[in-house]
C-alpha angles and dihedrals in degrees: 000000000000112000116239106271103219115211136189126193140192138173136088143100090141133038094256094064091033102055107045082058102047091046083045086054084046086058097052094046091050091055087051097231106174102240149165106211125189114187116204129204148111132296105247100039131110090256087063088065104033092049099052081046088062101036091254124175096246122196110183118216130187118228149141138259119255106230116211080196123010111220122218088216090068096030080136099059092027082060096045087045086058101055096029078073105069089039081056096044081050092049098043090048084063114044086043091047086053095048101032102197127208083223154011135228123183122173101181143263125122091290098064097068095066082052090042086055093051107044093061089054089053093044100228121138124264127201103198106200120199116202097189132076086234103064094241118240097256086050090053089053093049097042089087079048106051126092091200126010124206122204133191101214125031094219075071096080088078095066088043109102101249100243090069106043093092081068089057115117114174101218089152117230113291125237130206106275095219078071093066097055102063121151113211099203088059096066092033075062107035090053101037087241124172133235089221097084132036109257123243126197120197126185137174093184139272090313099038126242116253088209099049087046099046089049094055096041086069095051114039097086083058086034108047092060088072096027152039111210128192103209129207097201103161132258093270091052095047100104094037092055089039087059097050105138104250124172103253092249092052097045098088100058087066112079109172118188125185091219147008124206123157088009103075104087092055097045088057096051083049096043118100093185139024129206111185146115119290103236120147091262096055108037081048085055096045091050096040089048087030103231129177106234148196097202118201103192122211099246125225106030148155106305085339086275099151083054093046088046087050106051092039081067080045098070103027073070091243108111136034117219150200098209094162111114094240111033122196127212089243082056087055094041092052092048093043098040094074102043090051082051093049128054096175099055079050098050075046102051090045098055086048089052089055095047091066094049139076128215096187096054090112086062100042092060089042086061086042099059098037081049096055090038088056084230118159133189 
């Protein structure tokens, strides 16, 4: 009989950290390894909800936010921050001395360094897990800490300190598996779409992008002639973009939407082109689809790291990008107007796009954690 793996995460606050973890714990499941799983984060990330949504395990701790660059304007919340992390590192040594996993998974955000802390007193294993091509500020702190360290891009070894590359194992970033069983027809028939122009998507996220909206809203009457678009606007942009000006006979080939759930997946395997950010989530979804796209990165963030994603599809020849600080909509029209006139640089661009992704990622760091927890079925 297999003994119970018992397995403790940590990560969230956005969907990028969120997700990766939730698909690694799927694929657990699906093997049918027998396990125990705590999930550790804070209260008001996006892992409290998600975890309540699959029946989790949740512990809450309370902890601060690590600052490239700590800004006067916010001394207050920069000097709570500073003292919220020991109470954290306090928190997180307990709930993982309680549980005492057989392993630890971390995939990032500010949270995971208090777990991070804690699972190297207790001496238990951490695979420490990096969705982005720039190796993020808490990742660089648990690197020393980590016993493997999955990375989503092999171009990531070089951010990584020397002394703990030889712990390095590229599994690529996992994506949610529903995303890789669209039906195009589905969407064709969902959004009344026509087989006469190529289909772009555009997102901004769950809560739309004010930049990537206002952008489209000056092209689409130049647009619209070569294209039909499906627009995921947000739910606070939904009437504005609903009012852009379109000649009548144009007007039908716009279909914004505040928000899409369940039809994503479809909508990708329809989509001939993509316009989005260029977070970890999305270029790991657009390479793993393998998706043509035109990226916008959110500028400045975080280590620069949309721009750096960006730039790494750029040059597998798998994205276009407006990587200026200030793009303009003649920028986007110019990117987007030879991929709608050839099928065949976008068939290209989409088969490199799939050559830098990986659909079994989720797998890969599966086999990396039950190999660091010695478990065997």
């Amino acid at each position: 009989m297999s003994r119970t793996l018992r397995l403790l995460i940590t990560g969230g606050g956005t969907g990028g950290h969120t997700y990766p973890a939730l698909t690694t714990l799927t694929a657990v499941r699906r093997r049918q390894v027998p396990h125990d799983v705590l999930w550790v984060g804070t209260a008001n990330g996006l892992e409290a909800r998600i975890t309540a949504e699959h029946d989790i395990p949740f512990k809450a701790i309370t902890t601060g936010k690590l600052r490239r660059r700590p800004n006067l304007r916010e001394l207050g919340t920069n000097v709570a921050d500073v003292f919220r992390i020991p109470v954290g590192v306090a928190q997180a040594i307990g709930h993982a001395a309680r549980f005492l996993p057989d392993v630890v998974l971390s995939t990032g955000g500010y949270v995971a360094v208090p777990i991070g802390v804690a699972a190297k007193l207790i001496r238990r294993p951490l695979v420490m897990h990096e969705q982005t091509t720039v190796v993020g500020l808490a990742n660089r702190i648990l690197a020393r800490l980590a016993t493997r360290i999955a990375l989503s891009h092999e171009s990531s070894l070089q951010y990584l300190p020397a002394s703990v590359r030889d712990r390095a194992v590229v599994t690529g970033n996992p994506i949610r598996p529903e995303l890789l069983q669209g039906n195009r027809a589905a969407a064709y028939d969902l959004f009344g779409l026509t087989f006469e122009v190529p289909l772009i998507y555009v997102t901004g996220g769950a809560q739309g992008s004010k930049q990537i909206n206002t952008l489209l809203a000056e092209i689409l009457p130049r647009l619209l002639p070569h294209a039909q678009v499906v627009h995921q606007c947000g739910p606070a942009w939904i009437e504005q973009m609903r009012a852009v000006a379109l000649p009548p006979e144009l007007a039908d080939r716009y279909h914004p939407v505040p928000y899409v759930g369940s039809e994503l997946a479809d909508l990708f395997a329809a989509a001939d082109v993509v316009i989005a950010r260029s977070g970890a989530g999305t270029v790991s979804e657009l390479t793993a689809i393998g998706k043509p796209s035109v990226l916008i990165p959110l500028i400045p963030t975080g280590g620069d790291e949309q721009r750096k994603n960006a730039g790494y599809l750029v040059s597998a020849g798998a994205a276009r990008a407006l990587l200026e600080p200030h793009p303009t909509a003649d920028m986007l029209l110019a990117e987007l107007m030879p991929l709608l006139a050839d099928p065949e640089l976008r068939a290209a661009m989409a088969e490199a796009a799939r050559k830098a992704g990986r659909v079994d990622a989720a797998e890969a760091l599966c086999d990396v954690l039950l190999e660091t927890a010695h478990w065997h079925g």
